[in-house]
Residue frames as qw, qx, qy, qz and C-alpha x, y, z in Angstrom:
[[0.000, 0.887, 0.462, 0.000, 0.00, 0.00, 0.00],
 [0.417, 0.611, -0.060, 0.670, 1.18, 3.42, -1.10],
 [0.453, -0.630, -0.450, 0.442, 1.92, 5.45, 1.77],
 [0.324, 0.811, 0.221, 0.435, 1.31, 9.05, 1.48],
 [0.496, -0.061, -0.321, 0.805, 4.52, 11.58, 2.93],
 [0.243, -0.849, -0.442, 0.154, 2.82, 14.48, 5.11],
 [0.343, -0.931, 0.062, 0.112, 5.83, 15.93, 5.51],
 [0.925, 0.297, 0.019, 0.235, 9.26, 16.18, 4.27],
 [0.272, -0.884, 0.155, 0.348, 12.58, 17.07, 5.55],
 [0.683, 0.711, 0.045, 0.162, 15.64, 18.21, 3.03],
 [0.627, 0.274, -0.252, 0.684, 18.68, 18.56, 4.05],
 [0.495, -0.812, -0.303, -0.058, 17.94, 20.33, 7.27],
 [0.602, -0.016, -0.476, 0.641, 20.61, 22.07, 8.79],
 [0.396, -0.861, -0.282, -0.151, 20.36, 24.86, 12.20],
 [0.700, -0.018, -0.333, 0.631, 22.88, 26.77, 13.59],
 [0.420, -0.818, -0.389, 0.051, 23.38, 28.89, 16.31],
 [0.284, 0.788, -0.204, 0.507, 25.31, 32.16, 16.76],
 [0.663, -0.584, -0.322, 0.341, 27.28, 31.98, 19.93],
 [0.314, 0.890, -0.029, 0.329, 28.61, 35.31, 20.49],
 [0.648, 0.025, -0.454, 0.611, 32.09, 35.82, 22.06],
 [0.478, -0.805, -0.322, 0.139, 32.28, 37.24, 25.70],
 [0.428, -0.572, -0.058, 0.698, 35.20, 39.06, 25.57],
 [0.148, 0.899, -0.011, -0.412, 35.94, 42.34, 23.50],
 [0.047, 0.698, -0.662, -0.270, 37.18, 41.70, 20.18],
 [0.466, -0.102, 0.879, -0.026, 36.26, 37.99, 20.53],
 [0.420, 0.153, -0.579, -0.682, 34.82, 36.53, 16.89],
 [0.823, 0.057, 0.236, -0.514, 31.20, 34.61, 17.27],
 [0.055, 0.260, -0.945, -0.189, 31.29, 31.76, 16.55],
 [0.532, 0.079, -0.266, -0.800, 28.94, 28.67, 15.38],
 [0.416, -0.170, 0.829, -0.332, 27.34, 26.22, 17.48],
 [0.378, 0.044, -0.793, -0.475, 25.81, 23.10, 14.97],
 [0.579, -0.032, 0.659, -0.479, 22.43, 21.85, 16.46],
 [0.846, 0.398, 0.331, -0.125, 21.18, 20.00, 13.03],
 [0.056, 0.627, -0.578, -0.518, 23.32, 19.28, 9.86],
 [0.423, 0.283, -0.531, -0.677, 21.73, 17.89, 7.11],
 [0.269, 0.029, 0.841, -0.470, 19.44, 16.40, 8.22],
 [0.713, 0.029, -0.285, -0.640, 15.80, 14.54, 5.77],
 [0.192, 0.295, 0.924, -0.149, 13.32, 12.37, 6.36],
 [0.306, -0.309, -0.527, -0.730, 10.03, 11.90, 5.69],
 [0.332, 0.005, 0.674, -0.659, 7.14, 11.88, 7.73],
 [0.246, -0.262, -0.906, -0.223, 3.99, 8.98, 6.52],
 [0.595, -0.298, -0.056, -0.744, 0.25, 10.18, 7.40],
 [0.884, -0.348, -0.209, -0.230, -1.05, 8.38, 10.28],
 [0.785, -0.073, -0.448, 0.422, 2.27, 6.71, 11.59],
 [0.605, -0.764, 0.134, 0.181, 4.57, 7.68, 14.85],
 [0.437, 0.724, -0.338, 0.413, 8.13, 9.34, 13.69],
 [0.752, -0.579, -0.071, 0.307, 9.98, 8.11, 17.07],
 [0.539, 0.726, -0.323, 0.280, 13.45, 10.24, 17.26],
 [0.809, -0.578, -0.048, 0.099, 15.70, 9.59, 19.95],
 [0.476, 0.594, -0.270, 0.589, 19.20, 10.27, 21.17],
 [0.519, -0.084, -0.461, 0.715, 21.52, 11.81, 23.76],
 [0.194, -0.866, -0.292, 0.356, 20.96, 14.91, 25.23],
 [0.116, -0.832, 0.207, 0.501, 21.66, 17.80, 23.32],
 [0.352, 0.099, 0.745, 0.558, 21.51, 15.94, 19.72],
 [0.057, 0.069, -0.414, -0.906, 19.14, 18.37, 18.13],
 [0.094, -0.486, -0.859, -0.133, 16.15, 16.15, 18.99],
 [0.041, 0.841, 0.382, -0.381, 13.86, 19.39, 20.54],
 [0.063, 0.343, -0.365, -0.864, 15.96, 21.66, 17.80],
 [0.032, -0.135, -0.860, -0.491, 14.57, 19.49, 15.04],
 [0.071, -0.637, -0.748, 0.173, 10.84, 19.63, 16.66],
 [0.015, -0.741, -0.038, 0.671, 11.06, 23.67, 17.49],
 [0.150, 0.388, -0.369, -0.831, 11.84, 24.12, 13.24],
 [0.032, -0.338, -0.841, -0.421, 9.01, 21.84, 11.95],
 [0.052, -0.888, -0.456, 0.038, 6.27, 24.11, 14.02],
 [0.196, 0.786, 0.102, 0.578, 8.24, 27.25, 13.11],
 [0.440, -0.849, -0.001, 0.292, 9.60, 28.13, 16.44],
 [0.490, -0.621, 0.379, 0.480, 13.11, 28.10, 15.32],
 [0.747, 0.612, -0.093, -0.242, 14.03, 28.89, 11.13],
 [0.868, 0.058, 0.224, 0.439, 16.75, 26.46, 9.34],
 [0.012, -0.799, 0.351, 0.488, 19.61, 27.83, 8.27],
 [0.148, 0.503, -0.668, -0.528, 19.64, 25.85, 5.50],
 [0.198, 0.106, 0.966, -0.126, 17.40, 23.09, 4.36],
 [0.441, -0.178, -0.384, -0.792, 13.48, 22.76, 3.49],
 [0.155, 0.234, 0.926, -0.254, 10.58, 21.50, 5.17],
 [0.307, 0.030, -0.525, -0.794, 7.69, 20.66, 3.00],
 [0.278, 0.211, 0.774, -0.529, 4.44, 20.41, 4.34],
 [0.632, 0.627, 0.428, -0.160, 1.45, 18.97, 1.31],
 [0.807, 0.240, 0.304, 0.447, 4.11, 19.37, -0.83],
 [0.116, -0.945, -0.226, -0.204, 4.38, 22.87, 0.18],
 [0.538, 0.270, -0.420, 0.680, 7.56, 24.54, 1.28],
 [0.197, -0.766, -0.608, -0.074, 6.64, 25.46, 4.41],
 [0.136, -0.776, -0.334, 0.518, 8.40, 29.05, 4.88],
 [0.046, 0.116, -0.440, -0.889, 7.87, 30.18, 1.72],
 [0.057, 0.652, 0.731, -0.195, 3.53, 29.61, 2.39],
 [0.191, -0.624, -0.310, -0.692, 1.34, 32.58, 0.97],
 [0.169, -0.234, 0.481, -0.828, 0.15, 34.44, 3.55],
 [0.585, -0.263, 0.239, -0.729, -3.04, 32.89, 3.52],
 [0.873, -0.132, -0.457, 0.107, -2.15, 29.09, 3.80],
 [0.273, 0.200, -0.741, 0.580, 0.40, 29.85, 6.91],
 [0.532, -0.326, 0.502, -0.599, -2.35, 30.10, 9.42],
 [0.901, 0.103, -0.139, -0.397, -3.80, 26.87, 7.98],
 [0.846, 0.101, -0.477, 0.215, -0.72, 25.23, 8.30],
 [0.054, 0.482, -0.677, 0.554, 0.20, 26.89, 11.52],
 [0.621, -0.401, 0.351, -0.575, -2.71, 25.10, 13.03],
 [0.895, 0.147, -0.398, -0.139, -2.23, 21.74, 11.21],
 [0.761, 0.059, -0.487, 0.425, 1.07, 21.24, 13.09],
 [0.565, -0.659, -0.334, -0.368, 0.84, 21.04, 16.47],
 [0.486, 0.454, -0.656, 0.357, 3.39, 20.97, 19.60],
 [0.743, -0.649, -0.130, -0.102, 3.46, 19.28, 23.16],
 [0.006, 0.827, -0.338, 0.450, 5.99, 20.73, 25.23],
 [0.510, -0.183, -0.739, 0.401, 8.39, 18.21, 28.28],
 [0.061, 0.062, -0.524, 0.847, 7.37, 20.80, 30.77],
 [0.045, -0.562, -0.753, -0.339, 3.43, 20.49, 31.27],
 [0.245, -0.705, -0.322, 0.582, 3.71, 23.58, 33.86],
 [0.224, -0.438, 0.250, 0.834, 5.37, 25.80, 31.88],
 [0.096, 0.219, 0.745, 0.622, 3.35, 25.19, 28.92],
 [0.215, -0.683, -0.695, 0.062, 0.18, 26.61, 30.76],
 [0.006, 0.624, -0.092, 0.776, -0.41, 30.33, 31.40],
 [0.267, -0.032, -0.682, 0.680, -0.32, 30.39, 35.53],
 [0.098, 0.263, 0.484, -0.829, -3.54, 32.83, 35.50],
 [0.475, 0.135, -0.345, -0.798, -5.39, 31.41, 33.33],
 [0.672, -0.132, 0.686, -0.246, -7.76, 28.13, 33.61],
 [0.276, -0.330, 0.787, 0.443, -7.92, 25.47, 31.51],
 [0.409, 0.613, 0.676, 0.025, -11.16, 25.88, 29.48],
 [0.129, -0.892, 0.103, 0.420, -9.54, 29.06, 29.37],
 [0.192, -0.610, 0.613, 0.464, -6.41, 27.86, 27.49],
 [0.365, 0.306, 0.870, 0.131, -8.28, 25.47, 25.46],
 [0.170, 0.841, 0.485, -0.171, -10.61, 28.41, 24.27],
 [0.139, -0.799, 0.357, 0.464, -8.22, 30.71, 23.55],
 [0.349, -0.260, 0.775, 0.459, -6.65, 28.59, 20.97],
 [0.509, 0.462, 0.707, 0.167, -9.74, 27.85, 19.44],
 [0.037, 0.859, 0.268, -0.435, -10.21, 31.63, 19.14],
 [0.125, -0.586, 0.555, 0.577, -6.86, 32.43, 17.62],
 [0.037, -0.087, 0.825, 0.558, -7.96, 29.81, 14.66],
 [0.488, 0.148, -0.269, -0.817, -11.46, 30.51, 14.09],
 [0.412, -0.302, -0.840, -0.185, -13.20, 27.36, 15.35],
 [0.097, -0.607, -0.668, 0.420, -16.55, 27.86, 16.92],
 [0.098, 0.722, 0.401, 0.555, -19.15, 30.60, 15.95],
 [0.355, -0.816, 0.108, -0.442, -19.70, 31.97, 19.60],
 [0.176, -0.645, 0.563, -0.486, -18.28, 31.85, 22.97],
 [0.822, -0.197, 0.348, -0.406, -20.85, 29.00, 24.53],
 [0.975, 0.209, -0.048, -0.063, -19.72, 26.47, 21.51],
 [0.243, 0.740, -0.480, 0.404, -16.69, 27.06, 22.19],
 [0.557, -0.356, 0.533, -0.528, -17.02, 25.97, 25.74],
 [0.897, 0.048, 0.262, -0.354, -18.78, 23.27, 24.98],
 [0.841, 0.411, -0.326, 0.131, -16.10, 21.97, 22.51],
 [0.011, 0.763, -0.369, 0.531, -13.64, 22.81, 25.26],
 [0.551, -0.298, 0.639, -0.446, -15.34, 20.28, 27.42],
 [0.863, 0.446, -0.171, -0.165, -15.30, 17.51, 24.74],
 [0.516, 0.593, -0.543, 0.295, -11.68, 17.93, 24.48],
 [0.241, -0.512, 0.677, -0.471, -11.05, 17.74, 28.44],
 [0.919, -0.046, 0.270, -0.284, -13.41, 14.62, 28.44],
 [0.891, 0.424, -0.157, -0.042, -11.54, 13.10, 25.69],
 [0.325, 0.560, -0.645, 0.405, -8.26, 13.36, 27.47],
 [0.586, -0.348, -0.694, 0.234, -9.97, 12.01, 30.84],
 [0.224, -0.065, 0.286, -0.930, -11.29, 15.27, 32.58],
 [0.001, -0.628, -0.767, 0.131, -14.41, 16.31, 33.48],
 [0.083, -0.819, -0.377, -0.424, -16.60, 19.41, 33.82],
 [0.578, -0.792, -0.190, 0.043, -15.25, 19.72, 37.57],
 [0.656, -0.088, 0.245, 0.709, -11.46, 20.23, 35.85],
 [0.398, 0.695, 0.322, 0.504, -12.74, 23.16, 33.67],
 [0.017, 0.945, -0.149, 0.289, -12.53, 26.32, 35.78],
 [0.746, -0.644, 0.054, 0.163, -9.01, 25.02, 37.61],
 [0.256, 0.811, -0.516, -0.099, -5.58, 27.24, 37.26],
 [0.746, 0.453, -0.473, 0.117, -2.66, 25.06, 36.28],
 [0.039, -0.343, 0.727, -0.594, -1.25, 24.70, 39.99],
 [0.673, 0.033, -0.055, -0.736, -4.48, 23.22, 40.68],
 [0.948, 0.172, -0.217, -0.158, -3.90, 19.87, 38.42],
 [0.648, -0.385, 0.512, 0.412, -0.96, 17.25, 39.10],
 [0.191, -0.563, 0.556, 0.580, 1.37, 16.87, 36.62],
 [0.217, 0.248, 0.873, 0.359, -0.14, 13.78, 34.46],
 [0.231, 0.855, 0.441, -0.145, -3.59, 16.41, 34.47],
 [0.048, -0.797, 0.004, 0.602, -1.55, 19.09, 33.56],
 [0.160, -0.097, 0.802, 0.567, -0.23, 17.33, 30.27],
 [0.341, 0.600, 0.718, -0.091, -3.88, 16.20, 29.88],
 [0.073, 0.842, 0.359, -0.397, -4.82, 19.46, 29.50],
 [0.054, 0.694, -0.381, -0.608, -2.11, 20.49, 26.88],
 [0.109, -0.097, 0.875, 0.463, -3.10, 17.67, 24.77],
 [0.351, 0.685, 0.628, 0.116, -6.70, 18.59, 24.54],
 [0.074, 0.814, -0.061, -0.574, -5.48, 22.31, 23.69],
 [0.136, 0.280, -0.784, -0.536, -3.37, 20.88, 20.71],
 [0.237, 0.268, 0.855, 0.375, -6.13, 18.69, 19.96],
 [0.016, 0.759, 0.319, -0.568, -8.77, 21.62, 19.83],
 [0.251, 0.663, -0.219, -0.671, -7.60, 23.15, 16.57],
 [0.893, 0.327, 0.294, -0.099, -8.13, 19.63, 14.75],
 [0.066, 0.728, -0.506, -0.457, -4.61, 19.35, 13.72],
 [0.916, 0.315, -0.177, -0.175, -2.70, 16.90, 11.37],
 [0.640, 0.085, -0.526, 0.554, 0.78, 16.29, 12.98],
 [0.595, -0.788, 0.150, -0.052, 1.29, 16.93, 16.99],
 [0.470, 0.517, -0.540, 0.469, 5.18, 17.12, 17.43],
 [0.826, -0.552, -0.111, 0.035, 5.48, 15.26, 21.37],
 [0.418, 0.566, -0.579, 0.413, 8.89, 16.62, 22.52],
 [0.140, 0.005, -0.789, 0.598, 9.56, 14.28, 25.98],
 [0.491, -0.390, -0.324, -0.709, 5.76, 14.54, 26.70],
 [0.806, -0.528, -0.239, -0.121, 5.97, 12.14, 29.65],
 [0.539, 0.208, -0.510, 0.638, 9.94, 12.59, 30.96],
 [0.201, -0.326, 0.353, -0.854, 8.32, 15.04, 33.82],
 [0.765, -0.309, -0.037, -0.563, 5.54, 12.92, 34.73],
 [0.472, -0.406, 0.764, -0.171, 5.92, 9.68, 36.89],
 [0.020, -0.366, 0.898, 0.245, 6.09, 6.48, 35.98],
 [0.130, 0.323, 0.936, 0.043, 2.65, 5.07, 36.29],
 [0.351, 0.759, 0.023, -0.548, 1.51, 8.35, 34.93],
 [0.040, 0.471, -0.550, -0.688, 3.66, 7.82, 31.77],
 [0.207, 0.113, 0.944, 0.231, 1.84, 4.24, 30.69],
 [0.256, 0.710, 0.601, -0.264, -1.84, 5.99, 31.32],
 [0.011, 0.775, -0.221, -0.592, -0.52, 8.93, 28.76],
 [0.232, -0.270, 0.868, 0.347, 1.22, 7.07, 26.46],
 [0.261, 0.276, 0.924, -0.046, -1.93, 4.66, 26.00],
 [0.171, 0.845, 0.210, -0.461, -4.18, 8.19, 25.97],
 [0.131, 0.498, -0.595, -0.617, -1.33, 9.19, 22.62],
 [0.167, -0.151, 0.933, 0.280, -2.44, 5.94, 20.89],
 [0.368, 0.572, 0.729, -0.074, -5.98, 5.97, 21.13],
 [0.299, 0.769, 0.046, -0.563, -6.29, 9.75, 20.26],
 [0.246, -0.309, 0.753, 0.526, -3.76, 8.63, 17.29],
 [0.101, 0.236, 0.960, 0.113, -6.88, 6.41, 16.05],
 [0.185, 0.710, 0.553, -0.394, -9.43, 8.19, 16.86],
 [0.329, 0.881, 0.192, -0.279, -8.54, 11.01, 14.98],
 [0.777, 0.546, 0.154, 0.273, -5.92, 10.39, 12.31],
 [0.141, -0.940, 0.256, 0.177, -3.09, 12.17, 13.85],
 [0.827, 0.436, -0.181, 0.304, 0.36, 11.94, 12.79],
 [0.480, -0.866, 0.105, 0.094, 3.31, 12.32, 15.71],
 [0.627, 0.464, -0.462, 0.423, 6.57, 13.09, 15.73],
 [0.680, -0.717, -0.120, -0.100, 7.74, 11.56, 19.14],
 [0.360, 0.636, -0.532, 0.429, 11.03, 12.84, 20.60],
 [0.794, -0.546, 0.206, -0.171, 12.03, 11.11, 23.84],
 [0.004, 0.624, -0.750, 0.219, 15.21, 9.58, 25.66],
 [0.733, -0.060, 0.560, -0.381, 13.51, 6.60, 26.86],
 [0.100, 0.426, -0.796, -0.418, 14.13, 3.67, 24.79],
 [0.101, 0.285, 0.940, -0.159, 11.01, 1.43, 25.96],
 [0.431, 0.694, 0.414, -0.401, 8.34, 4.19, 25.26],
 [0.149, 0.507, -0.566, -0.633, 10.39, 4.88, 21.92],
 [0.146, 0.034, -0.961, -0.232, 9.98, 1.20, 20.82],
 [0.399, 0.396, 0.784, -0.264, 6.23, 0.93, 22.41],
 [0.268, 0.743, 0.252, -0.559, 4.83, 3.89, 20.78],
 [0.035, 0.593, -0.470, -0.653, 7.22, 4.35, 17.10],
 [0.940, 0.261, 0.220, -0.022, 6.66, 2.54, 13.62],
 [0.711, 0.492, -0.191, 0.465, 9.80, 4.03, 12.51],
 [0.506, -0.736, -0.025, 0.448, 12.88, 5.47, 15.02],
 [0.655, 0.684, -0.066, 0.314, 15.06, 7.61, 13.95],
 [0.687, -0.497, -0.010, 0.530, 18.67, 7.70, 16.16],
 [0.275, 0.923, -0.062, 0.261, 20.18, 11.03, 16.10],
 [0.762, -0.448, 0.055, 0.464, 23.77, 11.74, 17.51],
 [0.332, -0.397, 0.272, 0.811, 25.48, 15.50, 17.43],
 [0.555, 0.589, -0.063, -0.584, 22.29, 17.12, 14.86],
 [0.316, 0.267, -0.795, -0.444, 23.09, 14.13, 12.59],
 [0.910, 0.042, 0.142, -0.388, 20.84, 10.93, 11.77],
 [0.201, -0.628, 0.748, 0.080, 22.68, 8.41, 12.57],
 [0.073, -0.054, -0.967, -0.240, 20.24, 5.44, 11.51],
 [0.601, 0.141, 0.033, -0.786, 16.52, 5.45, 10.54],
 [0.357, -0.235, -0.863, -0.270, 14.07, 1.94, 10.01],
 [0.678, -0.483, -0.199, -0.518, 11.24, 0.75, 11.31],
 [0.554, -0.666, 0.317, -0.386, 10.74, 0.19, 15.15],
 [0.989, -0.095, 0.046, -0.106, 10.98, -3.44, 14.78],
 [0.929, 0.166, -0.068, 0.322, 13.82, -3.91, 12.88],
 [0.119, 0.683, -0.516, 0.504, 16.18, -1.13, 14.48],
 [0.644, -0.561, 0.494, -0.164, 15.78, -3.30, 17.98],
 [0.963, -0.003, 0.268, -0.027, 15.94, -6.53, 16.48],
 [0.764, -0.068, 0.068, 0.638, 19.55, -5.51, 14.38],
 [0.128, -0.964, 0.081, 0.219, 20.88, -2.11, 15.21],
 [0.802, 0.449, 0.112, 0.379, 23.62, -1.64, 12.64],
 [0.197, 0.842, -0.170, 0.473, 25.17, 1.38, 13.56],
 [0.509, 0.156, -0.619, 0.577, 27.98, 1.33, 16.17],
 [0.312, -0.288, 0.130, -0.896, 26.02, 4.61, 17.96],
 [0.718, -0.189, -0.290, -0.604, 22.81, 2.27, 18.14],
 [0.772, 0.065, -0.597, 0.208, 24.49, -0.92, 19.19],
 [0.227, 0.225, -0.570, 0.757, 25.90, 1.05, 21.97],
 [0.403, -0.163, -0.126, -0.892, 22.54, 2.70, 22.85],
 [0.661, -0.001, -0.382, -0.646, 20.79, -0.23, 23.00],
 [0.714, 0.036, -0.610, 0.342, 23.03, -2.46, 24.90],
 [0.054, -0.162, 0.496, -0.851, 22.34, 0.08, 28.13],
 [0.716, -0.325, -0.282, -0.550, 18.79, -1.45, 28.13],
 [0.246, -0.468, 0.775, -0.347, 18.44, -3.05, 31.07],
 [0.209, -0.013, -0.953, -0.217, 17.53, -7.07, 30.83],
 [0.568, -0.401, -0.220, -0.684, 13.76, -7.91, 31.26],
 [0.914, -0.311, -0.247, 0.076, 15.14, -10.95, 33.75],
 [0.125, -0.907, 0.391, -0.090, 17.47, -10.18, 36.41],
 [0.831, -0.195, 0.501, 0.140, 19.04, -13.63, 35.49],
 [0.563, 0.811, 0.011, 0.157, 19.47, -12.41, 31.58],
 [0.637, -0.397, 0.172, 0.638, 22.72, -12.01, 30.61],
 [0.383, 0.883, 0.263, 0.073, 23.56, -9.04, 28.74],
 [0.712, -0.110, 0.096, 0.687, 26.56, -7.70, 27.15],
 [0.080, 0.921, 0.095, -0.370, 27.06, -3.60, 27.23],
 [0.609, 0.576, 0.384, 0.388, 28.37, -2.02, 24.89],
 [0.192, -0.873, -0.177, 0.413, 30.45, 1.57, 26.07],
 [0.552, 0.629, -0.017, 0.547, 31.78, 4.29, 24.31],
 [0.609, -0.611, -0.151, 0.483, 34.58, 5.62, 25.71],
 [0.381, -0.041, 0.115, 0.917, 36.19, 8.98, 25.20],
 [0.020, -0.510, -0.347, 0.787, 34.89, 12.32, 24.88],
 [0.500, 0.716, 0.486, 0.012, 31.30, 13.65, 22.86],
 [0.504, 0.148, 0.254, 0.812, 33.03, 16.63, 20.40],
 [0.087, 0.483, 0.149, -0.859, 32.21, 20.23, 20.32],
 [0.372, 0.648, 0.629, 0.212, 29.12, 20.92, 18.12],
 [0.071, -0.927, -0.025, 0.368, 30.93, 24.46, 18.16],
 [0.098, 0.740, -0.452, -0.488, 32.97, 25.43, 15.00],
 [0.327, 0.412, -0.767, -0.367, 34.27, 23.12, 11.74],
 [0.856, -0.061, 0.476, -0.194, 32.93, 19.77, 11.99],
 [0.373, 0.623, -0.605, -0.325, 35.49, 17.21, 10.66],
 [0.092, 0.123, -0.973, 0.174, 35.04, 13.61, 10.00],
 [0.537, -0.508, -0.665, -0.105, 32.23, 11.37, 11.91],
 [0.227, -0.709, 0.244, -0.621, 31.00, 12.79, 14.93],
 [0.928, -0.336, 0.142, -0.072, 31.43, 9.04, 17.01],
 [0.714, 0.541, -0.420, 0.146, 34.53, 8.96, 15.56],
 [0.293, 0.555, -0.630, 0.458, 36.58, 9.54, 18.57],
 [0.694, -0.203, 0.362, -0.588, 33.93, 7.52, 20.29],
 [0.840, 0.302, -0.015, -0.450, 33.76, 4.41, 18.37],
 [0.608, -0.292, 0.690, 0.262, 35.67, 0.71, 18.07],
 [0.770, 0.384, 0.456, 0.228, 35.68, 0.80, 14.53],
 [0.267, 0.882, -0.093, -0.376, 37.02, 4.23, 13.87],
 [0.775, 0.282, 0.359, 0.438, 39.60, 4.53, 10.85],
 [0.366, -0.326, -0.106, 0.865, 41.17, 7.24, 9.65],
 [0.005, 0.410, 0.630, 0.660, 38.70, 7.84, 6.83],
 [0.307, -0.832, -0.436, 0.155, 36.02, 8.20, 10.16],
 [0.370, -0.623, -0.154, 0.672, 38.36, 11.04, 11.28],
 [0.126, -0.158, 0.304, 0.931, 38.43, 12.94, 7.77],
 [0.244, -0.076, -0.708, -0.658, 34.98, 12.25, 6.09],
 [0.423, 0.155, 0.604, -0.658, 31.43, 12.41, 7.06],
 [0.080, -0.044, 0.899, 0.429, 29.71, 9.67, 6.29],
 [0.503, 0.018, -0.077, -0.861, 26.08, 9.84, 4.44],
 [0.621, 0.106, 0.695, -0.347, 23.03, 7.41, 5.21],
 [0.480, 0.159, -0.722, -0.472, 23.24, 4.58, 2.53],
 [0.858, -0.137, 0.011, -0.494, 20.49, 1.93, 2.44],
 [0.154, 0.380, -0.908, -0.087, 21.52, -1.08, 3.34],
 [0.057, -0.066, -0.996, -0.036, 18.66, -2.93, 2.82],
 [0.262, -0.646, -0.695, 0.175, 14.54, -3.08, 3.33],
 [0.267, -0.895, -0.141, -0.329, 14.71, 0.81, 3.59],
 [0.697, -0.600, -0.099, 0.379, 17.43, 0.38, 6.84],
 [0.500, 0.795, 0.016, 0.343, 19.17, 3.53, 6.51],
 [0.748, -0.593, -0.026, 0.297, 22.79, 3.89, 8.29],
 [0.134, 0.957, -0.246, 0.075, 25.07, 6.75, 8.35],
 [0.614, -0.663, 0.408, 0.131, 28.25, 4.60, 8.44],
 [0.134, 0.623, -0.710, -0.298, 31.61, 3.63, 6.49],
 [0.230, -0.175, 0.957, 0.019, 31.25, 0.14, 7.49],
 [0.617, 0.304, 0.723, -0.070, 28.10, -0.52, 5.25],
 [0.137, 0.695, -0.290, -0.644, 29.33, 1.16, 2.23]]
C-alpha cells in the first residue's frame, strides 16, 4: 500500500550564533542539526531519539516554526513550508501542532484550563460563539480524561499527568494533522507515563493524527514508534522501522545505545556495549564522523569524512563507512 509523505525534511541544517564574551572575541557557530531529511507517513509515529543535546527538541522547534533552518526545506502537502502565501500559513500553523516536556510551563499560571483550550480555538477561528466554544472545550477535556469539575481550575491546581492532559486537549482543539510530542511524559511519573502514552495511541486512532515523538527513553520509543530515527550531534545516525532497528541495530552509535537497556530478567545475561572517550564540540568546523573519537571501529577515513546514510537494505538507513 502506497503510503502518502505528510511531511518532508531536506537537508535540514540549524545553527546557532554563539557570540564571544570578551571584547574583540569573533562569534562563533554552534551546529544543532546538519543535514538532516526524512520523511514523515500520514497516520504513523516518527519516534526520534538520542543523547541529550543531539538536536532532537531543535529538530521539533523548526518543523512548528519556532526556530528557522539555516539551511534546508521543510515541505508540508508538498508545500515549502516558509515560503507559504500568507493565507495558507495560518492553515498550516494550526495543522502542526506541539506538546511541550514541561506540562507547567506550557500553561499560562492565570489562566484556567477551558480558558487555554478556548483561547486557541479563538486564535484559529473554530466555533461561531463563545458558549460552543465551551462546549467543545469540554469535549476535548473529556476526551483526554477530565471532566466538567477540571474546567474552571488554574494550572497549579492539576498534578502533573492532568496538567499534560490538559495540553493535549489544547493541541487537539484546533483539529490538527501532525502533533510534534517533545519528551511529553519525561516530567511525569512512571505510572503516569503508561496511562498517557496509551491516551497518545488511542487519540492517534481516533482522529488520524500523525506524531513526531522525541524522547530519551528507549522502551516508550519502541512501544509507541513505527519508525525510530537515532540522532547523535544534529546528525541521523540510523533510521528503520521500530521493529527492525531493535531486532539488528547496525550502527555502532545504536548498538551502543541499546546495549544500556536493562535485561527484562534479572538472570538475563547481557553484554554492554560503552563508548569511551569524549562527545566533540558541536561548536565550529565539523570534521570527520562525529562518534569517531567515540567508536571501536574508527579509521582514519572516520576522522576525515562524514559519512552519508546509505540503504543497506529493506529501507534500513545507516550513516556509516562500514556498510558502504
Amino acid at each position: 500500500m502506497q503510503k502518502n509523505v505528510i511531511m518532508s525534511v531536506d537537508h535540514l541544517s540549524k545553527d546557532f550564533v554563539i557570540r564571544g564574551k570578551k571584547l574583540g572575541e569573533k562569534s562563533k557557530l554552534l551546529h544543532a542539526l546538519s543535514d538532516v531529511s526524512f520523511d514523515i507517513y500520514e497516520g504513523e509515529t516518527l519516534g526520534i531519539i538520542g543523547e541529550s543535546g543531539c538536536g532532537k527538541s531543535t529538530l521539533g522547534r523548526c518543523l512548528v516554526k519556532l526556530h528557522k533552518p539555516s539551511a534546508g526545506t521543510i515541505t508540508y502537502n508538498g508545500k515549502d513550508l516558509w515560503n507559504l502565501p500568507v493565507y495558507e500559513r495560518e492553515a498550516a500553523r494550526r495543522d502542526i501542532q506541539m506538546i511541550f516536556q514541561d506540562p507547567y510551563s506550557s500553561l499560562d499560571p492565570r489562566k484556567t484550563a477551558s480558558y487555554s483550550i478556548e483561547e486557541a480555538m479563538k486564535v484559529h477561528h473554530i466555533g461561531d460563539t463563545a458558549r460552543e466554544r465551551r462546549q467543545k472545550a469540554l469535549e476535548y477535556l473529556q476526551e483526554v480524561g477530565l471532566d466538567i469539575q477540571h474546567m474552571e481550575r488554574y494550572p497549579h491546581e492539576f498534578s502533573g499527568g492532568q496538567r499534560q492532559r490538559v495540553n493535549i486537549a489544547r493541541a487537539l482543539s484546533v483539529e490538527p494533522k501532525i502533533i510534534v510530542c517533545d519528551e511529553p511524559v519525561s516530567a511525569l511519573d512512571v505510572s503516569i507515563q503508561a496511562q498517557v502514552i496509551n491516551l497518545f495511541r488511542r487519540l492517534q486512532k481516533q482522529f488520524n493524527l500523525t506524531y513526531v515523538f522525541i524522547s530519551h527513553d528507549l522502551g516508550i520509543i519502541k512501544y509507541i514508534s513505527d519508525r525510530i530515527m537515532i540522532m547523535y550531534l544534529g546528525r541521523v545516525m540510523e533510521f528503520y522501522t521500530s521493529e527492525g532497528i531493535y531486532a539488528d541495530p547496525k550502527h555502532p552509535y545504536t548498538q551502543a545505545l541499546l546495549s544500556a537497556i536493562p535485561p527484562e530478567s534479572p538472570f538475563e545475561k547481557k553484554e554492554r556495549l560503552p563508548l569511551t572517550g569524549d562527545i566533540p564540540s558541536p561548536i565550529g568546523d565539523q570534521v570527520g564522523c562525529p562518534l569517531a573519537g567515540r567508536c571501536p571501529h574508527c579509521t582514519e577515513r572516520c576522522k576525515k569524512e562524514i559519512p552519508k546514510l546509505v540503504d543497506t537494505g529493506d529501507g534500513h538507513m545507516v550513516a556509516c563507512f562500514l556498510y558502504e
